[in-house]
N, C-alpha and C positions, 0 to 999 in steps of 0.2 A: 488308660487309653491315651495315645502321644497322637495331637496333632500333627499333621502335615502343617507346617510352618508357612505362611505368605505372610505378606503383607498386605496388610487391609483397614490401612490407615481413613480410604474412603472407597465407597462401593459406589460407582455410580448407574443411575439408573439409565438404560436406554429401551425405546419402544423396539418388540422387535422386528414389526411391522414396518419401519422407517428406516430404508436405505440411508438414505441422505446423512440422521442422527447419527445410524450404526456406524459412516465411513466417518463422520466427523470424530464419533468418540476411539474411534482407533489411531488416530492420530495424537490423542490429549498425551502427556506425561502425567497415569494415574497407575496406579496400584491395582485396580480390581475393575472392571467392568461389567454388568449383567446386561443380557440382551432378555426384554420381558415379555415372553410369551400369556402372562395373567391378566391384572388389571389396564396395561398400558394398551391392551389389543382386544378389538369389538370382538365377537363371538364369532360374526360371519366370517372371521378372517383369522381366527387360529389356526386354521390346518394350513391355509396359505402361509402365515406366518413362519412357520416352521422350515421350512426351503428357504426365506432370505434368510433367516437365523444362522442354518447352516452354511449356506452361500458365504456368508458375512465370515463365519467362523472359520474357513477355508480358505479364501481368496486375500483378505486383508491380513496387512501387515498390524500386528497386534505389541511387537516389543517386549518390554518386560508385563505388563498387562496379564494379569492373570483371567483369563477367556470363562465366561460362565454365562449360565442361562435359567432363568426364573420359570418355573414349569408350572400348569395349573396344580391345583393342588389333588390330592389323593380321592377326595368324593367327586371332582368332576369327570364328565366321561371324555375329559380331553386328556390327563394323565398320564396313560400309557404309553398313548399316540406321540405322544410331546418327544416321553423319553426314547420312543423304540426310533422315532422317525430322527431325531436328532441326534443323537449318538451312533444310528448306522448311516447316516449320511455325513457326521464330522466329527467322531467322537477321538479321534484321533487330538485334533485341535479344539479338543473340548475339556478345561480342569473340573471345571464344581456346578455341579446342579445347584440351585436356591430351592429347596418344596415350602410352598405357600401354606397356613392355615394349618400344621400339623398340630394334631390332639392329643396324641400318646408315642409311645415307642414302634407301636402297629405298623405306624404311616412310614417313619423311617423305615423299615426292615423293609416294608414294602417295597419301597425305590433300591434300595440296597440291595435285595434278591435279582430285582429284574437289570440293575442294573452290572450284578458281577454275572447273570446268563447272556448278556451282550456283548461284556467282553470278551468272554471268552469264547462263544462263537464268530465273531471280529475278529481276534487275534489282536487284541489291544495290550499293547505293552505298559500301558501305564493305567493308574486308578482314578476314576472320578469320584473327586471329592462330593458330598454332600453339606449343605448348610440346610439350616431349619429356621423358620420365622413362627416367633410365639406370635399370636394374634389374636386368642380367644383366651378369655379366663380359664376354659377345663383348661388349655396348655399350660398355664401361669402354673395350676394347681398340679401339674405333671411334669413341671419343666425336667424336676433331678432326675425320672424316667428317660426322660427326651434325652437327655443330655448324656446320659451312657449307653444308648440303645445302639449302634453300633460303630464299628472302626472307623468307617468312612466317612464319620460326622466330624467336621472340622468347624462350624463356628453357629452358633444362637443369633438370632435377630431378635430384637423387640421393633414387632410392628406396631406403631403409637398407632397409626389409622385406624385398623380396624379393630384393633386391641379398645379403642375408645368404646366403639359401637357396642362391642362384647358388653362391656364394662356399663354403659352408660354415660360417660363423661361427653359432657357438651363441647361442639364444635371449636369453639372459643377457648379451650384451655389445652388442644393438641398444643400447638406450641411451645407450653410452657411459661408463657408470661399472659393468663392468664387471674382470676381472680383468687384464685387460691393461694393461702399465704406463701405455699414451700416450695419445694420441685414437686410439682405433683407424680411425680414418675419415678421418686425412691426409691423406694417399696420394687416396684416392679424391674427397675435398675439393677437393684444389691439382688435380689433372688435369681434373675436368670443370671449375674454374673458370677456369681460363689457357685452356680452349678455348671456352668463353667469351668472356672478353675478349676472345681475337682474333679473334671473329665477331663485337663489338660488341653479344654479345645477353646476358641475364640467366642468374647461375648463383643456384640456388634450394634450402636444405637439405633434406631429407624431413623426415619425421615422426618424432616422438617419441613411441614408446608407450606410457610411461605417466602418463597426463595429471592424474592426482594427485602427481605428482614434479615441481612447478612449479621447482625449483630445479635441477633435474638439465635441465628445459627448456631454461632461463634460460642454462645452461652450454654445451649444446650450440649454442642461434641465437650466444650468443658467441662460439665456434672459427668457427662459420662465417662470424659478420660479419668476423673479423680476416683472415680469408683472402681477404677479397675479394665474398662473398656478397651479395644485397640482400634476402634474405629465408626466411622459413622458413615449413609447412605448419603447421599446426594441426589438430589431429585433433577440438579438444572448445573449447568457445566459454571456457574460460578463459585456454586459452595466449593467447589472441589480441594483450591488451593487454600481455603481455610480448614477445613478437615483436616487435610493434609498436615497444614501445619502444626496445629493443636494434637495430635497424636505422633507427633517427632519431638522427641526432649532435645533442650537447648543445648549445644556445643559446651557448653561450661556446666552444665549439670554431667554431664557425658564426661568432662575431661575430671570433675571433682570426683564422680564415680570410679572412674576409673585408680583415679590417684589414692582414695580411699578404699578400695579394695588391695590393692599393691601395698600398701603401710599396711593393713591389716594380716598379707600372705607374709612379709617381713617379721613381724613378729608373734606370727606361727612360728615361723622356721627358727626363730630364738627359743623357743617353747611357752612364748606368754598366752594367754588369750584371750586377750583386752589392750588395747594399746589408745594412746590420745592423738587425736587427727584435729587441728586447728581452736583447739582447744576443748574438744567431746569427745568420749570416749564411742571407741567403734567395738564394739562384740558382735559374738555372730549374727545376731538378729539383725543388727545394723547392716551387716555387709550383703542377708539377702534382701531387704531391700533396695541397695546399692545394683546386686546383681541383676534387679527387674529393668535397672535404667540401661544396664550393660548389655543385655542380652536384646533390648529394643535397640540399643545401638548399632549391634552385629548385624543384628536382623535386616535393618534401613541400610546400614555399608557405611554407618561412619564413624 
């Protein structure tokens, strides 16, 4: 399975009940956007919700902003409604669904069926991506399921919130700084992202809740970029620019990569297959991990 490629260095969250938020966050220079028809929106005001949603998704100038929308999840009886009424009212200007709380492969096919009988009765030229949020432990214990179940699945979420509750861990250690000695989110880290990887699609950190702890922020998108991650949620419009920048490699890892993979194509083309770069030897193993800095470079345009 290949990814549809974005960038999603930081996903940020917007209610999507709130004009105001929606017009601000269209404005930001970010990577990824969600307008959140779920928990950010009372009950009596979902189906209202879904008209600014799409309003928002139509009207506003979005840029490079990849446009997406947080759907209730597959057991609510909002579900449907979310996808049928937002996608025929701006599916057009609409890239990626989020589905909330998914437990198996089930939930994906589900939004995946209803959403290619939409396109194609639309007349939609292009595909809506889907993303999926682990949040319960059966998904933990299903992710490699989740994560092949079909084409249109582009990226994994670990939702720390409600993944806590599932789990049990106390309020006090979402964070991560916390009383427990490690990351307490390892474990849970390395599994959705290795299943990940081997579907080719994007693993993605949650949220951080307290968005005046910019440094406990800052700590957490960093466990998640070393494991593999390309990016993290944003609950409040100052994480953004830290996210952001912890999953963009440095101009000088970028220029070393590059330079160490070109000595390595050099003496290919002599016939060696090992050559010394600053006094280490590069082999191929070297040069794909070289290749993971280069192809995020591409990616980002620098």
């Amino acid at each position: 399975m290949i990814s549809h490629k974005r960038l999603r260095r930081c996903q940020l969250a917007v209610p999507g009940s709130s004009e105001e938020m929606t017009a601000k966050a269209a404005g930001l220079d970010i990577d990824f956007v969600f307008l959140d028809l779920e928990d950010a929106v009372a009950p009596n005001q979902k189906k209202a919700a879904r008209k600014k949603v799409a309003e928002a998704l139509n009207s506003l100038d979005w840029g490079r902003t990849t446009r997406c929308v947080r759907i209730n999840d597959t057991a609510s009886p909002y579900c449907y409604g979310d996808i049928i009424d937002v996608v025929s009212a701006a599916g057009a200007n609409l890239d990626v669904i989020i589905v909330p709380k998914v437990m198996n492969a089930s939930d994906v096919l589900f939004v995946d069926k209803l959403l290619t009988q939409l396109e194609a009765d639309l007349g939609l030229s292009g595909r809506i991506g889907i993303e999926c949020m682990i949040e319960e432990v059966e998904a933990m214990m299903n992710v490699e399921e989740i994560a092949a179940a079909s084409p249109r699945l582009e990226a994994l979420i670990f939702g720390i919130g409600d993944y806590s509750a599932s789990q049990g861990v106390p309020f006090s250690e979402i964070g991560g700084g916390g009383t427990y000695p490690a990351d307490i989110w390892h474990y849970q880290r390395q599994k959705l992202t290795i299943a990940c990887k081997v579907n080719r699609i994007d693993a993605i950190d949650g949220p951080f809740p307290d968005f005046n702890d910019l440094d406990g922020f800052r700590r957490e998108c960093e466990r998640a970029q070393i494991l593999g991650a390309v990016g993290k949620w944003a609950i409040h419009p100052s994480q953004v620019a830290i996210a952001q920048s912890v999953f963009t490699p440095r101009q000088k890892d970028v220029e070393r990569a590059r330079a160490m993979k070109a000595t390595y194509d050099d003496a290919l083309s002599q016939g060696l297959g090992a050559v010394a770069y600053e006094g280490k030897l590069i082999d191929v193993a070297v040069v794909r991990l070289v290749q993971n800095v280069i192809d995020r470079a591409d990616l980002i345009g620098m």
